[in-house]
C-alpha positions in Angstrom: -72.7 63.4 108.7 -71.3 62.3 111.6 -68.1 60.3 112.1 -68.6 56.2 111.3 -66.2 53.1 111.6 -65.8 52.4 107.9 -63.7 49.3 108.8 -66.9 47.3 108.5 -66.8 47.3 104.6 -63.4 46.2 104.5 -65.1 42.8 105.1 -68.5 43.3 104.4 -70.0 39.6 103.3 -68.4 38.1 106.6 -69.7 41.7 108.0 -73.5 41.1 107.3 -73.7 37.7 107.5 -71.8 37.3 111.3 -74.3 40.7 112.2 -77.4 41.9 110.6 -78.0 39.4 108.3 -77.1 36.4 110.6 -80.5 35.1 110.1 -79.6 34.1 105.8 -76.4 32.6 107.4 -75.2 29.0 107.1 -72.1 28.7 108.9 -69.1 26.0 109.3 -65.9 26.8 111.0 -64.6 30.5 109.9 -67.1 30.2 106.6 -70.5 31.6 106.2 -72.8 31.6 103.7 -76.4 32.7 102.7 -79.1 31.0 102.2 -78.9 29.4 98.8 -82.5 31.2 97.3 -81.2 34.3 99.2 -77.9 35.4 98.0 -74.6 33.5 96.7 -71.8 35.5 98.7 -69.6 34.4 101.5 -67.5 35.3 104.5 -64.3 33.9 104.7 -60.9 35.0 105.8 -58.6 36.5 103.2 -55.6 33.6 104.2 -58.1 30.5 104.0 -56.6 27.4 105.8 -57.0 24.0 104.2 -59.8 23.5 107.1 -61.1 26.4 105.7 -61.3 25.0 101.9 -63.0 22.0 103.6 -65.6 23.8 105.3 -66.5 26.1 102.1 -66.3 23.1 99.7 -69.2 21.2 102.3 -71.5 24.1 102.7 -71.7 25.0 99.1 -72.0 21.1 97.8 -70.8 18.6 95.0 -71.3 20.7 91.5 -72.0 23.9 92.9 -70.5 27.5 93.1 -68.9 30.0 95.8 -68.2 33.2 95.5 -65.3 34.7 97.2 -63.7 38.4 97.7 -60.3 39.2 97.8 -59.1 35.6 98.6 -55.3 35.8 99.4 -54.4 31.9 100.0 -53.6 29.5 97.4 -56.6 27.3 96.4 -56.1 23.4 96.7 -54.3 21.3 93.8 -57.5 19.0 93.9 -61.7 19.7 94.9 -61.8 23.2 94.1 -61.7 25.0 90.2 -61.5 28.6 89.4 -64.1 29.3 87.6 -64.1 33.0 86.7 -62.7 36.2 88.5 -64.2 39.6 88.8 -62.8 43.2 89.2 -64.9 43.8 92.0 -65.4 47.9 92.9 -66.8 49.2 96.0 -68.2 52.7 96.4 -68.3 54.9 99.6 -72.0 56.7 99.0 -71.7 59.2 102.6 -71.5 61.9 100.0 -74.6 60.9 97.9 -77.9 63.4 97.7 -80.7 61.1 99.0 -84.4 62.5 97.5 -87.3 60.5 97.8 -89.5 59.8 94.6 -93.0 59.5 95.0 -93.5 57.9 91.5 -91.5 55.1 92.2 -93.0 52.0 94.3 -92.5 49.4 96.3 -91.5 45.9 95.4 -92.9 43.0 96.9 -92.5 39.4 96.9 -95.4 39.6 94.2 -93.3 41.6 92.2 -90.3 38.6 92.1 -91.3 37.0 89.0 -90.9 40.5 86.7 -88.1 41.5 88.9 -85.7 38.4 88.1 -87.1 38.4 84.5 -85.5 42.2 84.3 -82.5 40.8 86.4 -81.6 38.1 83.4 -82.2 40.6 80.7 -79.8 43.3 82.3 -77.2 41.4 84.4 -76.1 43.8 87.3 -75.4 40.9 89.1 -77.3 38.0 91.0 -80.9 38.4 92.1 -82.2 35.2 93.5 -85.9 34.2 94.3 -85.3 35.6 98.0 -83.0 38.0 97.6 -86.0 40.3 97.9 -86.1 39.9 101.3 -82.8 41.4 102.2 -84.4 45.1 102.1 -86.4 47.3 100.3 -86.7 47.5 96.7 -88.4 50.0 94.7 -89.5 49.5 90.8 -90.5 52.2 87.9 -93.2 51.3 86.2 -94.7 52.5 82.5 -98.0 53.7 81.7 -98.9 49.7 81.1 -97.6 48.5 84.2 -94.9 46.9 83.1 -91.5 47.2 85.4 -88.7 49.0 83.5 -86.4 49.6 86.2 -85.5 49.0 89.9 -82.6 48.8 92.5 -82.7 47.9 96.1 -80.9 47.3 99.3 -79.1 43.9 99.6 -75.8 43.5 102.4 -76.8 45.0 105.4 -73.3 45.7 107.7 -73.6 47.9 111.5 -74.3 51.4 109.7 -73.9 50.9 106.5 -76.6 49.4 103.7 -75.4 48.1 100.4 -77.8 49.5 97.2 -78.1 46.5 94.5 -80.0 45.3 91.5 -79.7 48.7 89.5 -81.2 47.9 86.5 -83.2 49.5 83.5 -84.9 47.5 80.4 -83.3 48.7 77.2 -86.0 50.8 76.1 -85.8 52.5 78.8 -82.7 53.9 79.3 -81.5 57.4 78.7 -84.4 58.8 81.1 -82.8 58.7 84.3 -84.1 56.1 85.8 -80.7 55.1 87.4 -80.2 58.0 88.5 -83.7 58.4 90.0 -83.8 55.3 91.5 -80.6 54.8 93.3 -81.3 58.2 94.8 -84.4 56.8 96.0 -82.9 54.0 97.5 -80.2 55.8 99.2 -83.3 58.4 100.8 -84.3 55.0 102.2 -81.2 54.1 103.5 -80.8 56.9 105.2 -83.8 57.5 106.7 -82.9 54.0 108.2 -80.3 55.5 110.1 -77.1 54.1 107.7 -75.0 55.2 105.3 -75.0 53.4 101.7 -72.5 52.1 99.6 -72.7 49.6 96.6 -70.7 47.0 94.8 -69.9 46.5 90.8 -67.3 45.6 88.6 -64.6 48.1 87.2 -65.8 47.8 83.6 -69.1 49.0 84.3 -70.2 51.9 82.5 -72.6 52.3 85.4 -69.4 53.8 88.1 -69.5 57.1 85.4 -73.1 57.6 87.1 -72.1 56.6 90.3 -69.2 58.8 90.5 -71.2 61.4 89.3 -74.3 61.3 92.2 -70.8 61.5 94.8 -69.9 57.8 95.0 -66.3 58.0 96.0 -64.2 54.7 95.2 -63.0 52.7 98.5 -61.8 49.6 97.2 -60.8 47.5 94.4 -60.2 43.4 94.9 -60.8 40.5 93.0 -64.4 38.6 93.1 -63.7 34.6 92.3 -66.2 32.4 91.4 -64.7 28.6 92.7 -66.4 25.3 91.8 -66.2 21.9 94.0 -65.3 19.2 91.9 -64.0 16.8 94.4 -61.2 16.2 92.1 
């Protein structure tokens, strides 16, 4: 492949949300946002300013949850709790054999209901009710119909699309679906134009297979989930 800034994934929420995917953005100050039935990432700078606090603490409301990678400033004594923090991994797949897979199919908005239902059984991470409209998605389906597995495209950043939602029901597993499917997905992305790359946490068992299709590890930073309290 030819040569491609790989800066972009340095940053990539603030990345796809101030480019591609400006359209899911809500923005105040130097925060973004998505949507909230879209995704629940945001772009921030890594030394947040007290303004900064203020602005995320509005946009994400009273109660509610942000998520935020590789914070660097101190959060506030009061409005803001930490709530939980992630090992959050990100994998370089430039080196990745894309194949299509003609028994695989196409998700559609149709498909939401038994998507999130898989989402909540497996946990790869958050899958909201319009999360499928941030790319493709493509499903495995058994002799009855029923959807055992999927993965998809979620961040979008200049060159580079981010594979998500790799999951398999239990049953399932062992067959190479994974395998099969994030293949798939990356045959997509590349025939896109871009280059994927994907997100998880370090104690994944998943990075074994990812590391195994070519996934080479880029980075490694914390993924905080804060709450606004207001006190």
């Amino acid at each position: 492949m030819t040569s491609l800034d790989a800066s972009v994934l340095d940053d990539p929420f603030t990345e796809a949300l101030r480019g591609p995917q400006s359209h899911f953005a809500r923005s105040r100050g130097r925060i973004s946002t998505f949507e909230r039935d879209v995704s629940v990432f945001y772009g921030h700078p890594r030394e947040m300013t007290d303004q900064d606090y203020t602005d995320m603490a509005a946009l994400t409301g009273m109660g509610r949850t942000a998520s935020l990678r590789d914070r660097r400033a101190p959060l506030p004594t009061h409005g803001l709790h930490l709530v939980e923090t992630f090992d959050l991994v990100q994998y370089d797949g430039s080196n990745v054999t894309p194949a299509h897979d003609p028994e695989l199919v196409v998700l559609g908005l149709s498909d939401v209901p038994e998507m999130t239902a898989l989402v909540e059984l497996t946990k790869p991470g958050p899958f909201l009710p319009r999360t499928i409209e941030m790319g493709t998605y493509l499903g495995w389906r058994d002799t009855d119909g029923r959807l055992m597995a999927m993965a998809g495209q979620r961040l979008h950043l200049p060159g580079w699309t981010e594979i998500s939602a790799v999951c398999t029901y239990p049953d399932a597993r062992g067959r190479g679906l994974a395998r099969r499917l994030v293949a798939a997905v990356a045959h997509v992305i590349v025939d896109e134009g871009d280059r994927p790359f994907l997100h998880t946490t370090a104690d994944n068992p998943a990075t074994r297979l990812y590391e195994s299709m070519g996934f080479v590890l880029r980075s490694e930073v914390d993924l905080e989930i804060v709450r606004v309290t207001g006190e």
